[in-house]
N, C-alpha and C positions, 0 to 999 in steps of 0.2 A: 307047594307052600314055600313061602321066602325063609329063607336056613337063619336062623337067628345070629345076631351078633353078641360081642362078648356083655357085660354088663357094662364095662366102660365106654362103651359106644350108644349104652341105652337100646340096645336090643333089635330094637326095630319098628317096623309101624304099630299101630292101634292091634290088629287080630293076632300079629306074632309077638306082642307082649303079652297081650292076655293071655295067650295060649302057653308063654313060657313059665308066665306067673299060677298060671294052672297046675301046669305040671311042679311046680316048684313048690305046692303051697303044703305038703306032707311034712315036708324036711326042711324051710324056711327059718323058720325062728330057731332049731338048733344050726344053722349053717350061719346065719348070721351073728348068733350069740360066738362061734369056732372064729369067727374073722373079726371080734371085737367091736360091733357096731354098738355103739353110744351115742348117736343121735338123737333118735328120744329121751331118753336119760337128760342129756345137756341141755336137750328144750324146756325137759320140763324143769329144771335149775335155775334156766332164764326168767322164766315163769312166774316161780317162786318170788322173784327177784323184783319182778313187775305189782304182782297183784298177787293179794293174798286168798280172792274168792274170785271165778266164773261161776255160773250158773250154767250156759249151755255150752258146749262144742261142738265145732263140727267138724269132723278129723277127713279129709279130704286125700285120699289114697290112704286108705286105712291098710290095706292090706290083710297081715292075719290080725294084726290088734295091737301092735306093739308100744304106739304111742300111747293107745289108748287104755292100757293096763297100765301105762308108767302116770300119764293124769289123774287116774281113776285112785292113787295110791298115796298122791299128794293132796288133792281136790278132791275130796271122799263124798261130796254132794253134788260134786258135778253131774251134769247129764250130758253124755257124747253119743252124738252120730255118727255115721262112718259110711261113706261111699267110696270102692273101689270098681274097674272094670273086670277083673278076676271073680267069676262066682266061685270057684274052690277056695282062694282066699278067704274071701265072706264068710263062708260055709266055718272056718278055725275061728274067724272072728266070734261070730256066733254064739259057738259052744265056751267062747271066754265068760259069756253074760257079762259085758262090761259095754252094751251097747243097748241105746232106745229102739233105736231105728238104722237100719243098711240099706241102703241106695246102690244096686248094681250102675253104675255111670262113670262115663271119663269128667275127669275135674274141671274141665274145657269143654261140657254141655251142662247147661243150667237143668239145678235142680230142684223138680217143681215140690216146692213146699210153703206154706203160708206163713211161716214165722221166721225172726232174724235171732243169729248167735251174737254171744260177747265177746266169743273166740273161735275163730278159725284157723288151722294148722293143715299144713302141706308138709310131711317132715319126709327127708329120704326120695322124693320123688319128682322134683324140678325138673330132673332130667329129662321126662319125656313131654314136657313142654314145650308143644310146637307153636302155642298164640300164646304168649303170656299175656300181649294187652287181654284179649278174652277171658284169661283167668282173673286177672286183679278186676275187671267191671265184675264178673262176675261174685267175687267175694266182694266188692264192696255194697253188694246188693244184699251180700248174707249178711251183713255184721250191722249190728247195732251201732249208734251213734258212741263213738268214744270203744265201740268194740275194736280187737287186737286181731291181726293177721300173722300167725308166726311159720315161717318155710325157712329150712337149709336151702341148699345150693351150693352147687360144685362153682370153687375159684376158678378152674381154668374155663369152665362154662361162660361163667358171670361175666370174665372178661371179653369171651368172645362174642357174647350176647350182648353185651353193652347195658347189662343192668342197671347202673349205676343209671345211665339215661331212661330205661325205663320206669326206675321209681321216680325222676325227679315228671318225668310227663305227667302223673298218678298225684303229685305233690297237691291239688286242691283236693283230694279227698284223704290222703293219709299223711301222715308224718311219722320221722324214723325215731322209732323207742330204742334203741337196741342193735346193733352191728356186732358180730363176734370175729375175735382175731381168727383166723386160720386153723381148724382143729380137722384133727385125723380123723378120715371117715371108716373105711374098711382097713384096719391097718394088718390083718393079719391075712388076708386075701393078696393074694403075688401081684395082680394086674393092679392093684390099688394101693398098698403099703404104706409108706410115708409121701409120695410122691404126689399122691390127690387126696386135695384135703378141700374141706367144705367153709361154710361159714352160715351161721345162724343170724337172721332179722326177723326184727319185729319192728312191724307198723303199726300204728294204731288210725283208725279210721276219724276224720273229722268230725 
């Protein structure tokens, strides 16, 4: 098996992430609350900020739940989905009861379902984004008309990815709601600190 890389590097392919996120999914949500992730917290702030009611989500790398307990707390009628590639993830998801439905899937294979959301969230996990044009077709297939796309993303990624060009290609089906200044992603974690920081978008779909 391929020896996993650190988190900043995004780990590694498709089997040696699941398998990292596997083994990781016991002690997850307290190692990430010890290195001060506020990701979700701050999306769902944006949120707030946007719109006062969704009715569906679809939380896209759900992981153990994290987004999806901080929406669920704000938007107390929402109803959210969650597909991660991590079945032990899932598994913590699960037992939060803060889900309709869990999709074992990579965010980058369409998922077969016969209804569209009003919001779609990628929070925390751009990183292992290797087609993103396939991702944005593919949420712009989940989201209702005038529905919302909200994903972080690492600044030094963004740049190197050429983001800014990727959304403007995307430009006849979305438009930018929302760009956040520069905020601390892992600040208490050494390889991350103050020195990698993310930034929060929201799209909204035509």
């Amino acid at each position: 098996m391929t020896k996993p890389k650190s988190l900043l590097d995004g780990i590694g392919n498709q089997n040696v992430t699941e398998k990292y996120y596997d083994d990781w999914a016991t002690n997850y949500d307290i190692t990430l609350k010890k290195w001060k992730y506020k990701a979700p917290l701050k999306a769902v702030s944006v949120l707030l900020n946007i719109r006062k009611k969704f009715d569906y989500c679809l939380d896209l790398a759900c992981g153990t739940g994290m987004f999806g307990e901080e929406i669920k707390k704000q938007f107390k009628n929402i109803t959210v989905d969650g597909c991660d590639i991590s079945a032990d993830s899932l598994k913590f998801a699960k037992q939060k009861k803060i889900y309709r439905k869990l999709f074992k899937n990579s965010f980058e294979k369409k998922i077969n379902f016969s209804y569209q959301y009003d919001l779609v969230s990628l929070i925390g996990s751009m990183t292992y984004c290797k087609k993103p044009k396939v991702l944005f077709s593919l949420v712009n297939k989940y989201l209702k008309k005038k529905g919302i796309f909200i994903f972080t993303h690492r600044i030094d990624l963004w740049q190197k990815q050429n983001f800014d060009k990727l959304i403007e290609e995307f430009n006849k089906f979305f438009t930018i709601e929302y760009r956040s200044r520069p905020l601390n992603y892992l600040p208490k974690n050494r390889d991350f600190s103050d020195k990698v920081k993310i930034r929060i978008i929201v799209l909204k779909k035509i």
